[in-house]
C-alpha positions in Angstrom: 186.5 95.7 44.8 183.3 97.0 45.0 181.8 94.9 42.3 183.3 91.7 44.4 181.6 92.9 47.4 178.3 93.7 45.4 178.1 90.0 43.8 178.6 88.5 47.4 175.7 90.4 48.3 173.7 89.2 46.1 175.0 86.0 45.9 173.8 86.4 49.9 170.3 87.2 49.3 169.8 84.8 47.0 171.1 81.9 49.5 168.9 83.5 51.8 166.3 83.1 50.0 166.9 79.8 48.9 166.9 79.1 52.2 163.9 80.5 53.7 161.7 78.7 50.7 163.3 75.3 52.1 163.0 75.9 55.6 159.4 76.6 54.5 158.1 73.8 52.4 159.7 71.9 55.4 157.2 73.8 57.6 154.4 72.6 55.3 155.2 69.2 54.3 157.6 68.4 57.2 161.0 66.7 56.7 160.9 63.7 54.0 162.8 61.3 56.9 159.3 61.5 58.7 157.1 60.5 56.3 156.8 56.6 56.9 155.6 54.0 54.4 153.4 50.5 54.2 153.0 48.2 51.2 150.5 45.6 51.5 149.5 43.2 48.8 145.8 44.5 47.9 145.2 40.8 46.1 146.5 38.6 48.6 144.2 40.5 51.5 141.2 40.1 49.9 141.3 36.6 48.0 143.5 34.7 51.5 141.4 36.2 54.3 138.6 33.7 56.0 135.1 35.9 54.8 136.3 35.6 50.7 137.5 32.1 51.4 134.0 30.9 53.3 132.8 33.2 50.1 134.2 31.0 47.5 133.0 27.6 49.5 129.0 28.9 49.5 129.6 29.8 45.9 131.1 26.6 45.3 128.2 25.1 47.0 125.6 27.4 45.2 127.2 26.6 41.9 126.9 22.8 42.4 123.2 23.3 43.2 122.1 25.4 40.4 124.0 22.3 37.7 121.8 19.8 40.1 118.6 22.0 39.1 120.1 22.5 35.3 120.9 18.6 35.0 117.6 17.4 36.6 115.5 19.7 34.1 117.5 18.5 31.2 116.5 15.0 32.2 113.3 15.9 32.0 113.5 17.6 28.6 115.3 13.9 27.1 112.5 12.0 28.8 109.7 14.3 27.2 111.7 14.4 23.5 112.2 10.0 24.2 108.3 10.4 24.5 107.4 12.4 21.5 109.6 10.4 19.1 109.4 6.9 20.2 105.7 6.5 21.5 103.2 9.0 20.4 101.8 9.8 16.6 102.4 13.1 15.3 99.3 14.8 15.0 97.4 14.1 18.4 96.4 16.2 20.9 98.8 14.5 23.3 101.7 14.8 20.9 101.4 18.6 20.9 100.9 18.8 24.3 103.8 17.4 24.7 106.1 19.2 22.4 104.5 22.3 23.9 105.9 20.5 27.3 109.4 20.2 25.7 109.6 23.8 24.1 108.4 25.0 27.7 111.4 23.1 29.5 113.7 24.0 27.4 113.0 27.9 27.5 112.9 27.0 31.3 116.3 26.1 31.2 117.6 29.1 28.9 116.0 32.1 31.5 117.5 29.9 34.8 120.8 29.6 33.4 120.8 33.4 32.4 118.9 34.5 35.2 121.1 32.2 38.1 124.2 34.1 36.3 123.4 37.6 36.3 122.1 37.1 40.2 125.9 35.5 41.0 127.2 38.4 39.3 125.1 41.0 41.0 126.0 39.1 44.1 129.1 38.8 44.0 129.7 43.1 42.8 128.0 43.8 46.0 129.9 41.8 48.2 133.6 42.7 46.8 132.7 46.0 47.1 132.1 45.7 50.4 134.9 43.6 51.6 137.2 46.0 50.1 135.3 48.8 52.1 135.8 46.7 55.6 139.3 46.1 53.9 140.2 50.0 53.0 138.7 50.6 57.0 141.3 48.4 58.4 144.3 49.8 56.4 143.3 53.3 57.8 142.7 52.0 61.8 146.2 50.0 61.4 147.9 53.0 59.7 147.0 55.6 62.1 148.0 53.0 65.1 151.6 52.7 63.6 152.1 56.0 62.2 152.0 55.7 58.8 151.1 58.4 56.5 151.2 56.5 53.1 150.6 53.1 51.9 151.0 51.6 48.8 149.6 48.8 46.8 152.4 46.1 46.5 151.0 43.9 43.4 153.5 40.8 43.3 151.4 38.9 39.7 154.3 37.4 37.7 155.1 38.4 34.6 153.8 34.8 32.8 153.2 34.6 29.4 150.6 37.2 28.0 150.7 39.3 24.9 152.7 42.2 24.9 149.8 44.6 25.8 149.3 42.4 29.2 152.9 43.2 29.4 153.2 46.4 29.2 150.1 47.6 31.1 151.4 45.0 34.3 154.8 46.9 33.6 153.3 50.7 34.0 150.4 50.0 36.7 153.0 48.3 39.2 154.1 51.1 41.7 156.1 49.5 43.9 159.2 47.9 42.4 160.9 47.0 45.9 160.6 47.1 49.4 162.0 46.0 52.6 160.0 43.3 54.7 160.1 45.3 57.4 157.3 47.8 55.6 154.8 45.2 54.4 151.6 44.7 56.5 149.7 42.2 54.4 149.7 39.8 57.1 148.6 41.9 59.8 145.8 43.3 57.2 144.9 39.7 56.7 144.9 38.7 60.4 142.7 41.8 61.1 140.1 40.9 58.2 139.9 38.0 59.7 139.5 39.5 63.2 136.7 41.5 62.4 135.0 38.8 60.4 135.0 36.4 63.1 133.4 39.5 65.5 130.4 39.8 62.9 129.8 36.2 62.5 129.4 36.1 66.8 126.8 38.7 66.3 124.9 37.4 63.9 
């Protein structure tokens, strides 16, 4: 009997315990129902809102302008080498001025083409970096508005035919593998972006 009564005891304590750790953490960290959750679709932000698709319309535009430069000094370059093959002798001063003129062009050519790219790319760094700063600013101003404390990147890229190391590194970087509709805010992200972007063109 009284070995029953000290294994209840004990038994007690270590309930109590048990008990006091839980209602502890839940002191710290707060009951798990409260926590509440957002999944927004990090790509789909950033590539569909207005300031990346203006973006890609300028870069279209400044794309197009740099092949206009490229083309018209690689007309020039045929029209020089049409020169020093079909009309002047090989030899005279005019002829090497000339093939000086097309080695000249054609280096021209080289150091813009390399030089227009690694300004595009420099560019282009710089302003992702920044849109996903207005874009991180947004996600923490809409948060805090709805009460959320977490919010997770929702990538939705298909599983299309890659090699199997695409595969599996798509397979272990994807954290969220379902959630209800009610707890995605891409669109309001998006509308936001958009928001903001149209405040800073006015005030430019």
């Amino acid at each position: 009997m009284k070995r029953t009564t000290m294994v209840i005891v004990v038994l007690g304590v270590i309930a109590g315990v048990m008990w006091s750790l839980g209602a502890t953490e839940a002191q710290v960290n707060g009951p798990a129902s409260d926590t509440k959750i957002a999944v927004v679709d990090v790509a789909k932000v950033l590539t569909e809102c207005q300031e990346n698709l203006d973006r890609e319309k300028e870069g279209k535009e400044k794309s197009q302008k740099i092949k206009d430069e490229i083309s018209k000094l690689k007309t020039e370059v045929q029209e020089i080498e049409t020169n020093i093959k079909e009309v002047l002798k090989v030899g005279t001063d005019e002829y090497n001025e000339e093939l000086q003129k097309w080695f000249n062009k054609n280096a021209l050519i080289e150091a813009y083409q390399k030089g227009q790219k690694e300004v595009i790319g420099i560019e282009s760094q710089a302003w992702t970096e920044a849109l996903y700063g207005k874009f991180l600013e947004e996600v923490k101003l809409l948060a805090q508005s709805k009460g959320i404390q977490l919010v997770l990147n929702k990538d939705e890229s298909k599983l299309q035919r890659r090699n199997i190391q695409e595969v599996f590194k798509m397979i272990a970087s994807r954290s969220v593998l379902y959630n209800s509709s009610r707890l995605d805010i891409t669109a309001e992200l998006t509308e936001k972006l958009d928001k903001r972007y149209a405040r800073e063109k006015a005030s430019r």
